[in-house]
C-alpha positions in Angstrom: 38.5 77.8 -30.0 36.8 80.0 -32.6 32.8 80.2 -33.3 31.1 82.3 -35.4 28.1 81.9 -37.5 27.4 83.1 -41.4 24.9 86.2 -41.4 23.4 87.8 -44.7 23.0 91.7 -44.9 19.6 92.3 -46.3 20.4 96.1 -47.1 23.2 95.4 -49.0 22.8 92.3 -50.1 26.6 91.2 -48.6 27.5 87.8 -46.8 29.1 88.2 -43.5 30.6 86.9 -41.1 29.9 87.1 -36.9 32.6 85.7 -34.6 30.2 84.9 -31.8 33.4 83.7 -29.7 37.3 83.4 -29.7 39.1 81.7 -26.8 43.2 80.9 -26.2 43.8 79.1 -23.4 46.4 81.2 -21.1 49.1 79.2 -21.4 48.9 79.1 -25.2 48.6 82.7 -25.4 51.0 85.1 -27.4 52.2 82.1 -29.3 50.2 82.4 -32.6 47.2 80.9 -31.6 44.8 83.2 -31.6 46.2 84.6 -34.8 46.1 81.1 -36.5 42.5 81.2 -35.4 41.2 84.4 -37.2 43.4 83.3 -40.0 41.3 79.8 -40.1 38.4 82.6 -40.0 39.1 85.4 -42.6 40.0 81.9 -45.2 37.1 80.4 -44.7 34.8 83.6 -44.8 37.0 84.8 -48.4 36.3 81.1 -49.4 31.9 81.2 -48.8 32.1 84.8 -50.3 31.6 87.1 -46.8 32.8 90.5 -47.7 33.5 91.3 -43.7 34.1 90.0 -40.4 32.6 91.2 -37.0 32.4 90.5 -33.7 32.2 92.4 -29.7 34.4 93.3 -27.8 34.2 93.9 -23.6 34.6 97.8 -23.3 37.6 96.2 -20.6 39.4 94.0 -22.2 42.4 96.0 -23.8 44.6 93.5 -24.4 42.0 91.6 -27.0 41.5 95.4 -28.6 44.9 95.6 -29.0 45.2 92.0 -30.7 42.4 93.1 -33.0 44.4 96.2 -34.1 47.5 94.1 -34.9 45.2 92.2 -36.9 44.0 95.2 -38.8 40.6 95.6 -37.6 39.0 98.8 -37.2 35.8 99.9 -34.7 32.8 100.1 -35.9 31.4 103.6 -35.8 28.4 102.4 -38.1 27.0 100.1 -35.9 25.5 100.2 -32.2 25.3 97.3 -30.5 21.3 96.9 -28.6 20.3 94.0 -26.0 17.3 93.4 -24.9 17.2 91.0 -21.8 14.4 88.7 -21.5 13.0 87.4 -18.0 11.2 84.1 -17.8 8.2 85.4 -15.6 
C-alpha cells in the first residue's frame, strides 16, 4: 500500500509530491514490492509534472533508510520537519 498526496511549492512555484505512507506486508517483503510501489509513485508524479518526491522517515527504522538509499534518495538537509500537537481541551 502506497498514499501520498500532490502538494504545490509556493516559493518555487514546483509541484510535488508527499508519500504520506508506504506499507509491505512482511511476508511480501524483499520481493519487489515495495520497489514496484515507488515505481507506481515516481510514474505517476513525472506524469502530473512533480519535480520531487518526499516523505519521513522514523529516526529507527534503518532498514526503510537503507531501501530509500537503494532507491536513490538522498536526506533532506534543507528541510526540518515541525509538529505541533493539538489537545482537545
Amino acid at each position: 500500500m502506497i498514499a501520498w498526496i500532490l502538494t504545490h511549492e509556493l516559493y518555487s512555484a514546483q509541484a510535488g509530491m508527499y508519500i504520506s505512507d508506504i506499507a509491505v506486508h512482511a511476508e511480501a517483503r524483499r520481493k519487489g514490492v515495495g520497489r514496484a510501489l515507488m515505481t507506481k509513485a515516481k510514474e505517476w508524479a513525472a506524469d502530473h509534472g512533480v519535480t520531487k518526491l518526499g516523505w519521513d522517515v522514523w529516526k529507527h527504522n534503518a532498514s526503510a533508510m537503507q531501501f530509500y538509499a537503494r532507491l536513490g534518495a538522498t536526506v533532506d538537509t534543507e528541510a526540518l520537519p515541525h509538529l505541533l500537537l493539538l489537545t482537545n481541551r
